[in-house]
C-alpha positions as CSV (number, residue, x, y, z in Angstrom):
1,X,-5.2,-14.5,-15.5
2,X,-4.9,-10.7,-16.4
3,X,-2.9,-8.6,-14.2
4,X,-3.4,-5.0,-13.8
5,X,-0.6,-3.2,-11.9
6,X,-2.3,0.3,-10.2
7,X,0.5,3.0,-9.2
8,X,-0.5,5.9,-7.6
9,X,1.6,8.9,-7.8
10,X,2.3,12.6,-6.5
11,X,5.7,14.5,-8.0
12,X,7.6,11.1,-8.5
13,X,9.7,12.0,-11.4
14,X,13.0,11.1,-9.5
15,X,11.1,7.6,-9.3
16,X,9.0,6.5,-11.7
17,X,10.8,6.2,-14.7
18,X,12.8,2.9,-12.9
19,X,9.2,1.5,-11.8
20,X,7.9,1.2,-15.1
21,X,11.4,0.3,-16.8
22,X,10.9,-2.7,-14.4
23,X,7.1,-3.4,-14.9
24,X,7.2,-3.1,-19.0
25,X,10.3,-5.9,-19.2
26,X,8.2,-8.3,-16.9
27,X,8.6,-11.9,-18.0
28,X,4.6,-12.1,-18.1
29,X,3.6,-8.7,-19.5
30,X,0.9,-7.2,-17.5
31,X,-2.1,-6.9,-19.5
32,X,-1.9,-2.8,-18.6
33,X,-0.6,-0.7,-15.9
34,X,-2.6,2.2,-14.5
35,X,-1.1,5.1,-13.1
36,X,-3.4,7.4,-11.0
37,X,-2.0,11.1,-10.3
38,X,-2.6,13.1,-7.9
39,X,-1.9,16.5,-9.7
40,X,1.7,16.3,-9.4
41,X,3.7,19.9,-10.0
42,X,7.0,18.2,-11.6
43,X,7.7,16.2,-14.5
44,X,5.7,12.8,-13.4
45,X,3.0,13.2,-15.7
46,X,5.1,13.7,-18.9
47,X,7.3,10.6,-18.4
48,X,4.6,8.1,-17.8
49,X,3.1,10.0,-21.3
50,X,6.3,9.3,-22.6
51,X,6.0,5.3,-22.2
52,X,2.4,5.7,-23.2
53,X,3.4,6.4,-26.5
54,X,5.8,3.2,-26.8
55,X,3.1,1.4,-24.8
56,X,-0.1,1.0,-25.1
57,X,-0.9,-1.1,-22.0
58,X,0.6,1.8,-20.0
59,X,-2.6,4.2,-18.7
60,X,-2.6,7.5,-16.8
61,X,-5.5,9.5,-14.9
62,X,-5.4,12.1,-13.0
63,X,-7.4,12.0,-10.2
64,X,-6.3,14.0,-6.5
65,X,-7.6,12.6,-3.4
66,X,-6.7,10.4,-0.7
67,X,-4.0,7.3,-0.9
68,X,-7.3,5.2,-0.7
69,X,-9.5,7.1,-3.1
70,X,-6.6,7.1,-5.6
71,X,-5.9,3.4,-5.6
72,X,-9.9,2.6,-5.5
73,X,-10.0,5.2,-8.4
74,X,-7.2,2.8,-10.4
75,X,-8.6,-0.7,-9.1
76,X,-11.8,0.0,-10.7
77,X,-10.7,1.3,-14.1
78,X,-8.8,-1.9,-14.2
79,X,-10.5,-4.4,-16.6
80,X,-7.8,-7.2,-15.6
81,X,-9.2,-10.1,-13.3
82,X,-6.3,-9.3,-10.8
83,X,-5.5,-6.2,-9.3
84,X,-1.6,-5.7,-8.1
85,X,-0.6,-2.3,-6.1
86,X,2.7,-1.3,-6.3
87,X,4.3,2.2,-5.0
88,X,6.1,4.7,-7.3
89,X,9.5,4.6,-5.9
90,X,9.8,0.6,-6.1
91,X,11.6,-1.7,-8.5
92,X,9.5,-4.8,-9.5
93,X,11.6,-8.1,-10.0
94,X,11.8,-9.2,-13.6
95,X,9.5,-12.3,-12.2
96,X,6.7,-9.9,-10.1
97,X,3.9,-10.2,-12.5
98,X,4.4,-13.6,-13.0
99,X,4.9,-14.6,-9.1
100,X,1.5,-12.4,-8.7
101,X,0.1,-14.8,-11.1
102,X,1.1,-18.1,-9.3
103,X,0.5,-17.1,-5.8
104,X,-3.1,-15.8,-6.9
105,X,-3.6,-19.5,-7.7
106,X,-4.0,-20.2,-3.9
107,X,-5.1,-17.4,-2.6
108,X,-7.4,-14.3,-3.2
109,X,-5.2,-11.5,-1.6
110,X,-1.3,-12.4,-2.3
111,X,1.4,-10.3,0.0
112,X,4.7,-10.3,-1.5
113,X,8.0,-9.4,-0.5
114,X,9.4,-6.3,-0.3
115,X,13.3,-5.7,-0.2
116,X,13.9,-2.5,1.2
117,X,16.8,-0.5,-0.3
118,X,18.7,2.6,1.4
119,X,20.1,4.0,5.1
120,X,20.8,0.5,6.6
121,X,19.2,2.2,10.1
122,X,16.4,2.4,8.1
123,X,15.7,-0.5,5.6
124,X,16.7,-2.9,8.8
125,X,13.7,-1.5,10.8
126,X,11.2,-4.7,10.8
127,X,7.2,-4.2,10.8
128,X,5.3,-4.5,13.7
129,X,2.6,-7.4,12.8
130,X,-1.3,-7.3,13.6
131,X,-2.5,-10.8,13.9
132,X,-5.6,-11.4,13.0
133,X,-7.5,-14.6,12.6
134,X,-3.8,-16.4,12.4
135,X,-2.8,-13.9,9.7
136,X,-0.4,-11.1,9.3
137,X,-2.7,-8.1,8.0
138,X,0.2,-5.6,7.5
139,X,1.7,-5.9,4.4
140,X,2.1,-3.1,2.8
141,X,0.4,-1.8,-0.9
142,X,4.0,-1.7,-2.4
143,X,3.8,-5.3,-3.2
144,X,-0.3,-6.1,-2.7
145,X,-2.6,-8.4,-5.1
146,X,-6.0,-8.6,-4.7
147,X,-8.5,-10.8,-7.0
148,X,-10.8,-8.0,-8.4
149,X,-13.7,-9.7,-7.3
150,X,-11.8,-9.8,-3.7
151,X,-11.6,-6.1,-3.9
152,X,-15.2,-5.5,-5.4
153,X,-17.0,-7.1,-2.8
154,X,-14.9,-5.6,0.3
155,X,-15.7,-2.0,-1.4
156,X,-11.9,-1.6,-1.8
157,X,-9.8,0.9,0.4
158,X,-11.3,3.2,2.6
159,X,-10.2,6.7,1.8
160,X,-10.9,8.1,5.2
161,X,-8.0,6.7,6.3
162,X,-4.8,8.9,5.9
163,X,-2.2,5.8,7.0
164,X,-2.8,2.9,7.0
165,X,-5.3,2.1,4.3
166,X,-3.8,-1.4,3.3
167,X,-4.0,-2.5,6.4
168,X,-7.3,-1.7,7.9
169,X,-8.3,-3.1,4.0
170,X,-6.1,-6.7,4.5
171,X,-7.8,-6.9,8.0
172,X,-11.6,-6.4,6.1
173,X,-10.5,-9.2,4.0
174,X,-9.1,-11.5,6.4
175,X,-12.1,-10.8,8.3
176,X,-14.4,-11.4,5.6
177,X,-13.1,-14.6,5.3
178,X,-10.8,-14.3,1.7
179,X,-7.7,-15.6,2.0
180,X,-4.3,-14.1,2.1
181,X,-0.9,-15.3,1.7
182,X,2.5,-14.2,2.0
183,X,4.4,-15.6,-1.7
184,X,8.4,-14.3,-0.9
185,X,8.7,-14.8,-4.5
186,X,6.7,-12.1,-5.9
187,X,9.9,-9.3,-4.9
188,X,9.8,-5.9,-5.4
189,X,12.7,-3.2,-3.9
190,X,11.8,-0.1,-2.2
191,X,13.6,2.6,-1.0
192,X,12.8,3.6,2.3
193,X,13.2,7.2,3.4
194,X,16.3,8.9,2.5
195,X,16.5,11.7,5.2
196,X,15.8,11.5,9.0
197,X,12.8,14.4,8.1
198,X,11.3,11.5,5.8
199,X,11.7,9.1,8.7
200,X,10.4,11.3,11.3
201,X,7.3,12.1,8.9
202,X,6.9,8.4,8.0
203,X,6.9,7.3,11.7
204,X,4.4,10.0,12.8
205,X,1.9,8.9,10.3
206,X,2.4,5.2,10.7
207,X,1.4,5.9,14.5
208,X,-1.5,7.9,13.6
209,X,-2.4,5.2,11.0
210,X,-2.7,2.6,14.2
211,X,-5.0,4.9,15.9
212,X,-7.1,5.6,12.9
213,X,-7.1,1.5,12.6
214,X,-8.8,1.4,16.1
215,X,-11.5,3.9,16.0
216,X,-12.7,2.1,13.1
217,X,-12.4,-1.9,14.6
218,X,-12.0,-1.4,18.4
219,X,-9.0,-1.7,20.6
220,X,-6.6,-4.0,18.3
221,X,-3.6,-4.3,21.7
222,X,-4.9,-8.3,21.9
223,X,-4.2,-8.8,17.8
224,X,-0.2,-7.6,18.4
225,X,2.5,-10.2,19.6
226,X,4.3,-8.3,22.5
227,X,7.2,-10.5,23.1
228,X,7.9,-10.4,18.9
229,X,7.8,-6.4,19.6
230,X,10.2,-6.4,22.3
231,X,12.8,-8.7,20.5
232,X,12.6,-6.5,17.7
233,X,13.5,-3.5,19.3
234,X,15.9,-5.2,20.8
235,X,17.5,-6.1,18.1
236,X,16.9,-2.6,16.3
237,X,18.8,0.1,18.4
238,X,18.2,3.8,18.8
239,X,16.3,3.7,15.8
240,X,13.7,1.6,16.8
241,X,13.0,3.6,20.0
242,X,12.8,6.6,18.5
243,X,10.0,5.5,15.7
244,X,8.5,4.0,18.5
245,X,8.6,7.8,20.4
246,X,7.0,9.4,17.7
247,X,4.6,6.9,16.2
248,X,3.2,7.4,19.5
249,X,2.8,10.8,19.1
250,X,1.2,10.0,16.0
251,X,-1.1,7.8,17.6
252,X,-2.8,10.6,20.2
253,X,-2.4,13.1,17.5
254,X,-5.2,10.8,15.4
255,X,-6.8,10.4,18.4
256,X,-7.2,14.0,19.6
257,X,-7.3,16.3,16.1
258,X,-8.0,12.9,13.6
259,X,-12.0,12.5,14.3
260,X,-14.2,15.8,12.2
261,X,-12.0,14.9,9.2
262,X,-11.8,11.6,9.1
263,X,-15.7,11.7,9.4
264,X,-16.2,14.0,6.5
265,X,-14.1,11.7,4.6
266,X,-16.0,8.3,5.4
267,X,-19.3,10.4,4.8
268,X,-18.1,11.3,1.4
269,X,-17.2,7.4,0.7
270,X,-20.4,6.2,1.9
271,X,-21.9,8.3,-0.3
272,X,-20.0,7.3,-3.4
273,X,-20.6,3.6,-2.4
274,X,-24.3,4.0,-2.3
275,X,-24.3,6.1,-6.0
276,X,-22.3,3.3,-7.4
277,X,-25.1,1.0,-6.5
């Protein structure tokens, strides 16, 4: 199987020169790893040119756009039979690639696990699961796999969606019937945010990424596991209560101001989907 990792980026110099230390010393070497920018203003662009040139398997477009339209942009320049996401300011284990590899055996979407590195108050702060058809459809796109012909037929992400895109894609694939799997062994770290403004903007957005979620596939309340929720933020403190606080906030602000744009934006896929075909 041919793995091609897809990295989408926007001013990750402080970032991406650890990422792709990590992904070109992988015990399987990936057959080439695409990196999609988004017109970044710093120095992003001239290091990944900089491995380029030692690396020929190492690829860079730039392409602005959504989260989604960027990583649909990578997936299908990719000529490998597997597709594996993976975010700019991770660290892949030496044994991702190959992990990706063995878990896509089973499956046709393969979750891995993501060690989370920084603030303590932070990195502890668990996910809150969406259960659908007995499976977890929140895992993120730092450490994502997809069969290509998983992603192909599913049409990929849906760039209308400005949060939240990996999941409302894990649910179309659940719900097509694919199958997904968590594999713990395919490990990548990532730094979560490293200043309260970064959490506050991450929480907002993860909130609005829920409501954006349910004006696309109905009320999703029934697909949640309440008494998990409330254990967690038990366990989790302050910090916990106040993601909670703002992610709503996030949530109504989809749900009053989100609608003419995210409707311009699914027109625009739509009509890319149908000139593909």
């Amino acid at each position: 199987m041919k793995v091609s990792i897809v990295i989408i980026t926007r001013n990750e110099e402080n970032y991406i020169k650890d990422l792709l230390d990590s992904l070109v010393t992988q015990t399987v070497t990936p057959h080439e790893i695409i990196v999609v920018d988004a017109e970044s203003t710093d120095d992003t662009q001239q290091i990944v040119r900089r491995y380029m040139r030692n690396y020929d398997f190492v690829k860079l477009y730039i392409e602005p756009g959504t989260r989604g339209e960027g990583r649909n942009f990578g997936a299908f320049k990719a000529t490998g039979n597997i597709i594996a996401f993976i975010d700019a300011d991770c660290i892949a284990n030496a044994f991702w690639a190959q992990e990706i590899v063995e878990g896509m055996k089973k499956a046709d979407v393969v979750a891995g696990q993501s060690v989370r590195l920084g603030y303590h108050a932070f990195s502890d702060l668990q996910r809150v699961g969406i259960i659908h058809k007995g499976v977890d459809v929140t895992y993120p796109s730092c450490n994502l796999a997809y069969s290509k012909k998983t992603f192909k037929k599913i049409n990929g992400f849906d760039p209308s969606f400005k949060e939240a895109e990996e999941v409302e894609l894990n649910f179309r694939a659940v719900d097509a019937g694919f199958k997904l799997i968590y594999h713990p062994q395919a490990i990548v770290y990532h730094r979560v945010r490293e200043s309260i403004r970064g959490f506050i903007k991450q929480s907002f957005w993860y909130g609005f990424g829920r409501k954006e979620l349910t004006q696309k596939h109905g009320s999703l309340w029934s697909k949640y596991e309440p008494i998990e929720m409330v254990k967690i933020t038990a366990n989790e403190s302050t910090w916990k209560l106040i993601r909670l606080f703002i992610s709503a906030f996030g949530y109504l602000s989809c749900k009053v101001f989100g609608g003419k744009e995210k409707e311009k934006r699914k027109k625009a896929w739509r009509e890319s989907q149908l000139s593909e075909r």
